[in-house]
VONU-697499 format. One line per 8 residues: number of its first residue (from 0); for each residue x, y, z of N, C-alpha, C, O. Coordinates in nm, 4 decimals, always signed. Example, Ala and Ser with C-alpha at 12.3 -4.5 7.8 and 13.67 -1.06 7.14 Angstrom:
<recs>
0) +1.3190/-0.5690/+0.7800/+1.2300/-0.4500/+0.7800/+1.3200/-0.3300/+0.7800/+1.4236/-0.3319/+0.8465 ~ +1.2850/-0.2250/+0.7080/+1.3670/-0.1060/+0.7140/+1.2900/+0.0030/+0.7870/+1.3409/+0.1138/+0.8039
</recs>
This chain:
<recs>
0) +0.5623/-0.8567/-1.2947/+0.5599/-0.7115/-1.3008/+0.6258/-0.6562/-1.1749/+0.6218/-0.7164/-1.0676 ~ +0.6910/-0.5300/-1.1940/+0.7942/-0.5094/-1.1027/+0.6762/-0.3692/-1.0461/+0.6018/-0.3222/-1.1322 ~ +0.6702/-0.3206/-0.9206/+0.6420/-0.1939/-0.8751/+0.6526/-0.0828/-0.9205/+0.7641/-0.0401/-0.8905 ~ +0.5820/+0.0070/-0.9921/+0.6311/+0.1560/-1.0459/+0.7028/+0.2221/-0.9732/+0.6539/+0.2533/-0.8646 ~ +0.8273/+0.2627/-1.0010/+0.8968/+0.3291/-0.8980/+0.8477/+0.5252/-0.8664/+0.8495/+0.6240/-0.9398 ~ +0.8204/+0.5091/-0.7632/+0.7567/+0.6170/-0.6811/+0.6097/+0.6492/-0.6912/+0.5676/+0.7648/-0.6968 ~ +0.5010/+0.4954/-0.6940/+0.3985/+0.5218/-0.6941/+0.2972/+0.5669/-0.6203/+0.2123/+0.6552/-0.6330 ~ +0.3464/+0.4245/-0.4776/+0.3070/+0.4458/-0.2817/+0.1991/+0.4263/-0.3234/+0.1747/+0.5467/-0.3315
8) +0.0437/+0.3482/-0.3839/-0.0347/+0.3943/-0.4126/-0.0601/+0.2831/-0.2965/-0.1341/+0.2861/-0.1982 ~ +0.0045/+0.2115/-0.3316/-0.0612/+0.0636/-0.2188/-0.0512/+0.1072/-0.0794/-0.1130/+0.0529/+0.0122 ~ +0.0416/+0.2234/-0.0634/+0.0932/+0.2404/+0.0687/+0.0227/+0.3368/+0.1439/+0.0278/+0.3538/+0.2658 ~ -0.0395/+0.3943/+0.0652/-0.1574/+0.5138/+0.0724/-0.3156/+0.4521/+0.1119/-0.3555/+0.4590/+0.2282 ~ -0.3908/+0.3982/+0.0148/-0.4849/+0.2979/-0.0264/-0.5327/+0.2003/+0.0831/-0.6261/+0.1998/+0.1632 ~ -0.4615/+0.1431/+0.0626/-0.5447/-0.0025/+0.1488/-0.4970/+0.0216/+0.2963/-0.4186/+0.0995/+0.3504 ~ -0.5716/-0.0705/+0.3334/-0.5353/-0.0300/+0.5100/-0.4689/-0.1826/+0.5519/-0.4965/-0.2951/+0.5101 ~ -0.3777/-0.1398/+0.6445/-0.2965/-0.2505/+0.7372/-0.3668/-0.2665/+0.8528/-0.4235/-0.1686/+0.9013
16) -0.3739/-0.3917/+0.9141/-0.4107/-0.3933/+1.0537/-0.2956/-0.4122/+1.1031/-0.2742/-0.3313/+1.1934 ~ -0.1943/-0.4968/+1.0813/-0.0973/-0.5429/+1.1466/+0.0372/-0.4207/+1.1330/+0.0581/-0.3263/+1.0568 ~ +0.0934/-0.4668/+1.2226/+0.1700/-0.3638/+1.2898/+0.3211/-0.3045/+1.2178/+0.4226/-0.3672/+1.1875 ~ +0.2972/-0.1976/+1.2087/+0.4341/-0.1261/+1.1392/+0.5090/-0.0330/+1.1683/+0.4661/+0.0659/+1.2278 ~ +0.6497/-0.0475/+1.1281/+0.7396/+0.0157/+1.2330/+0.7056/+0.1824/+1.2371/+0.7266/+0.2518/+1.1376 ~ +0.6520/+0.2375/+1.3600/+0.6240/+0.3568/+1.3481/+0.4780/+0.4012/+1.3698/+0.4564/+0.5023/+1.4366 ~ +0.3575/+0.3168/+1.3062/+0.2295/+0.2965/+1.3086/+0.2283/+0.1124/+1.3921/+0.2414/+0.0035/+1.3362 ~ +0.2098/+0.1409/+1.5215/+0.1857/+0.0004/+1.6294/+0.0792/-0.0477/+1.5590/+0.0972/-0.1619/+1.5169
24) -0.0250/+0.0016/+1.5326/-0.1864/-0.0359/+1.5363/-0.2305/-0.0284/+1.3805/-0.3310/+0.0343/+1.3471 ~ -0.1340/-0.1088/+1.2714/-0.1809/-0.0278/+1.1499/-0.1532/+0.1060/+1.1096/-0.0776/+0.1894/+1.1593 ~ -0.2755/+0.1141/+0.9484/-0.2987/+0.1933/+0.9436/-0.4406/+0.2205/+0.8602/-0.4696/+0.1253/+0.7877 ~ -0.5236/+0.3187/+0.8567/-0.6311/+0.3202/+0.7670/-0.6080/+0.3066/+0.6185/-0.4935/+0.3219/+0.5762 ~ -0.7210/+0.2752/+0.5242/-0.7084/+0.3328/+0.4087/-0.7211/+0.5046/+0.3884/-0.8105/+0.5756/+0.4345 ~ -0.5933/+0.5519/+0.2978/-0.6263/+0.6571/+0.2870/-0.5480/+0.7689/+0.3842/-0.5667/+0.8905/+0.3881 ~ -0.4388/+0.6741/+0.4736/-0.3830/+0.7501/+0.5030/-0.2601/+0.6893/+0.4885/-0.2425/+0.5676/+0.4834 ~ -0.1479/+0.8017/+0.4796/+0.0005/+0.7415/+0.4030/+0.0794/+0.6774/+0.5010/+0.0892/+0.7403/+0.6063
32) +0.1492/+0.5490/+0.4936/+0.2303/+0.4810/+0.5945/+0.3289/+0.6017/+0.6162/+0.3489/+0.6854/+0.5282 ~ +0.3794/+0.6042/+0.7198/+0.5075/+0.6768/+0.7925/+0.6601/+0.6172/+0.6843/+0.7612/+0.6746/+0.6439 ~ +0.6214/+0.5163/+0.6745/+0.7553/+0.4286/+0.6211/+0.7734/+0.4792/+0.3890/+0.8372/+0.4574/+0.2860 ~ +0.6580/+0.5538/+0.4503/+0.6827/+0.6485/+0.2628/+0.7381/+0.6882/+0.2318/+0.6909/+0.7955/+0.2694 ~ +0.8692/+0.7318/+0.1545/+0.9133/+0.8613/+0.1725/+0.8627/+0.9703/+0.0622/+0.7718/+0.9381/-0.0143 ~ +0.9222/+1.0993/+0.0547/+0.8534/+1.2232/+0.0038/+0.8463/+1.1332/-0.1466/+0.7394/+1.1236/-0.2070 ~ +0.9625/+1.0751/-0.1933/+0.9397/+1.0547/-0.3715/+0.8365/+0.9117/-0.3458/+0.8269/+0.8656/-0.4595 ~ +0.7661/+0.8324/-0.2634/+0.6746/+0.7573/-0.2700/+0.7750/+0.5998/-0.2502/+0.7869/+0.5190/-0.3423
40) +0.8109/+0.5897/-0.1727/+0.9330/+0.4700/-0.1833/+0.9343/+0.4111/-0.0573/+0.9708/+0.4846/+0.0345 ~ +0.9042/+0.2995/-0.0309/+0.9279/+0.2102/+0.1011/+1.0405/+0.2218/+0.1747/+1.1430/+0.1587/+0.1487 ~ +1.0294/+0.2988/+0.2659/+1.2019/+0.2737/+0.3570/+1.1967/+0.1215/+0.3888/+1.3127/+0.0934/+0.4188 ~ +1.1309/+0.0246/+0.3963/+1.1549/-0.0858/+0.4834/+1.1795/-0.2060/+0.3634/+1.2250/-0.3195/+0.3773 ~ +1.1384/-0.1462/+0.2582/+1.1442/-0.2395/+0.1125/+1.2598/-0.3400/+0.1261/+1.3756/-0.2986/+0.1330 ~ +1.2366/-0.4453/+0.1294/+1.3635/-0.5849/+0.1670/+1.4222/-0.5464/+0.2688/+1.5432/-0.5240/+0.2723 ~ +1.3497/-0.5346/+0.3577/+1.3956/-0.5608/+0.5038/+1.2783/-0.6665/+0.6068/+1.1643/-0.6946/+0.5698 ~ +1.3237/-0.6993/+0.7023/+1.2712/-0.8021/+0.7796/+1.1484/-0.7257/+0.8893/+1.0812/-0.7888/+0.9708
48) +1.1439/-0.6308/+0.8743/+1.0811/-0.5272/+0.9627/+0.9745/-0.5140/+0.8698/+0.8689/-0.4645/+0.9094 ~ +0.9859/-0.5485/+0.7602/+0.8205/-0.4977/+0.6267/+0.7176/-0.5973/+0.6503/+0.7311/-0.7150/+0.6171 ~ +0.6370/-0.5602/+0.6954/+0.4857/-0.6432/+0.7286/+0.4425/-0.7378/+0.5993/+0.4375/-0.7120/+0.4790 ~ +0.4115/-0.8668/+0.6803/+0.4023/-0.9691/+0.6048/+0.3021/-0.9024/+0.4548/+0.3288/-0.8757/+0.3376 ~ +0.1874/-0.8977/+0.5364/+0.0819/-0.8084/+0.3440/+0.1647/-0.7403/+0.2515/+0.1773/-0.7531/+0.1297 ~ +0.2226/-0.6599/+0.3399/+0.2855/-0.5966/+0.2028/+0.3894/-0.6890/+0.1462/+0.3989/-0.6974/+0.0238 ~ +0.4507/-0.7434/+0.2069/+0.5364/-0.8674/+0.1182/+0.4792/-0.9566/+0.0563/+0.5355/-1.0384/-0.0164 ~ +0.3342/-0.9482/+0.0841/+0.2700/-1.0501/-0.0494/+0.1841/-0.9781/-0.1257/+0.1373/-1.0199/-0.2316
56) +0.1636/-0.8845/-0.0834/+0.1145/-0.7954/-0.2382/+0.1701/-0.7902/-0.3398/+0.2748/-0.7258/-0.3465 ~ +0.1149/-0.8607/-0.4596/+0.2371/-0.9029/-0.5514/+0.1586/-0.8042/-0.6613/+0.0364/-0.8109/-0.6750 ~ +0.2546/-0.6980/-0.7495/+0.1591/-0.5738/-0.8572/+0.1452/-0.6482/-0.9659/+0.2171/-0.7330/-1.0189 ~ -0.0032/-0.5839/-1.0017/+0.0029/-0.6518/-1.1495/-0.1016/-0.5540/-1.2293/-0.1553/-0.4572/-1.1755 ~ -0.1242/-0.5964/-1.3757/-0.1381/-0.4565/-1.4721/-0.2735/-0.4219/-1.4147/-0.2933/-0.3009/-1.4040 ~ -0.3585/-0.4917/-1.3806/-0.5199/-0.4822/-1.3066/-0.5260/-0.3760/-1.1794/-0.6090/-0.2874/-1.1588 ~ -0.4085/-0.4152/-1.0996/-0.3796/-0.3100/-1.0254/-0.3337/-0.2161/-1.0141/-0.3805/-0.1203/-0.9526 ~ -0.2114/-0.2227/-1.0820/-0.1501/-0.0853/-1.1135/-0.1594/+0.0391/-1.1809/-0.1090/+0.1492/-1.1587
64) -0.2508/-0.0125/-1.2858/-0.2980/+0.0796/-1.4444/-0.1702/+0.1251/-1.4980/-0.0648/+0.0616/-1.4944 ~ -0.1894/+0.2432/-1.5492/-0.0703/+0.3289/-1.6095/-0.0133/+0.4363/-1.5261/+0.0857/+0.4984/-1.5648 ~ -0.0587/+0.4560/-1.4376/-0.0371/+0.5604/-1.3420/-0.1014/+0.5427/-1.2078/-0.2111/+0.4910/-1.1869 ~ +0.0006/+0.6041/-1.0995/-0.0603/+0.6385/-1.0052/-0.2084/+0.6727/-0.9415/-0.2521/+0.6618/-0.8269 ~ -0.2625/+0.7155/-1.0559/-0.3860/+0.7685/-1.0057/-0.5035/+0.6196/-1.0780/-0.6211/+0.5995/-1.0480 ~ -0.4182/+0.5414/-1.1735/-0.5084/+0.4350/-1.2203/-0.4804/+0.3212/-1.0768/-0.5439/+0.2158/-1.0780 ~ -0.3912/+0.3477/-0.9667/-0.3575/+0.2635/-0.8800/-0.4572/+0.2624/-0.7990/-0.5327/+0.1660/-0.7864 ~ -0.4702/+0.4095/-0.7135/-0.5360/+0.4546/-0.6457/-0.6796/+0.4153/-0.6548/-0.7481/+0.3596/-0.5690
72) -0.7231/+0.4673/-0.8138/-0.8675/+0.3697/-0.8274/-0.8987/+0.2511/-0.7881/-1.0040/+0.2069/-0.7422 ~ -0.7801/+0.1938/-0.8134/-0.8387/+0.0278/-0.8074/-0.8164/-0.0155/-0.6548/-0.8917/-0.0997/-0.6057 ~ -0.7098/+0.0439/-0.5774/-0.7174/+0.0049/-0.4427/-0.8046/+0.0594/-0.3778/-0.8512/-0.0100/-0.2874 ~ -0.8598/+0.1949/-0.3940/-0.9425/+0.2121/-0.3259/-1.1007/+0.1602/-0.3276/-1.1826/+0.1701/-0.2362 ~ -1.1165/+0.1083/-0.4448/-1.2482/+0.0204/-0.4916/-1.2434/-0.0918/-0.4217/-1.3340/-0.1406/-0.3541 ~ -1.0780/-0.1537/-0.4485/-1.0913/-0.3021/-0.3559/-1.1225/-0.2853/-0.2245/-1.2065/-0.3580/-0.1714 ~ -1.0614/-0.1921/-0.1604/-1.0694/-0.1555/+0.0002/-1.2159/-0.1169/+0.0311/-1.2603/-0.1214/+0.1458 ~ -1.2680/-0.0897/-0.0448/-1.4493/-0.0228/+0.0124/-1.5542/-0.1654/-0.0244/-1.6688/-0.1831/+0.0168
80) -1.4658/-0.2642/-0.1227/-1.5193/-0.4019/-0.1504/-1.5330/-0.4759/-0.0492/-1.6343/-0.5394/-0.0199 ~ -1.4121/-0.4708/+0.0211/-1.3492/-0.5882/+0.1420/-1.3817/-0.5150/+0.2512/-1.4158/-0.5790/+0.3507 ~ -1.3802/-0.4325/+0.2556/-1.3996/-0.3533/+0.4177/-1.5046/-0.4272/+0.5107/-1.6229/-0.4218/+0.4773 ~ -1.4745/-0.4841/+0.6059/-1.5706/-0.5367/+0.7245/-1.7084/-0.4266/+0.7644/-1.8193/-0.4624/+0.8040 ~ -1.6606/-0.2846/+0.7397/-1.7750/-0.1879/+0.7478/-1.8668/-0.1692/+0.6590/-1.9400/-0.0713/+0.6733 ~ -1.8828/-0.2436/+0.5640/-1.9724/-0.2665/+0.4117/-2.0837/-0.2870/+0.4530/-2.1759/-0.3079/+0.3741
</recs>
């Protein structure tokens, strides 16, 4: 399964610890990477500068749903699952 084009839901959603161009320190869930742009699109997408997680976040129909907002659900469920603050 290929990425919905202009979804960002992953990019929004889950949180990074590791470091991205623009955000040194991460970023939270819930707040939008810098590297988004306005239509929801990775500036760094196949480049060597894209943080390892997100290069292995691989989409699939469980995650993605049908929409954006079926994305959002599910990452943000996983992220409050996994969170070390649980």
């Amino acid at each position: 399964m290929d990425c919905r084009v202009g979804c960002g839901a992953c990019c929004v959603a889950l949180s990074i610890s590791s470091p991205i161009p623009g955000m040194p320190d991460g970023k939270p869930s819930g707040v939008r990477c810098v590297q988004l742009t306005d239509d929801n699109r990775c500036m760094l997408w196949g480049k060597a500068e894209r943080p390892e997680v997100c290069n292995r976040l691989t989409p699939m129909v469980e995650m993605c749903g049908e929409t954006t907002d079926d994305a959002l659900r599910y990452l943000y469920r996983l992220e409050s699952q996994t969170s070390p603050r649980r």
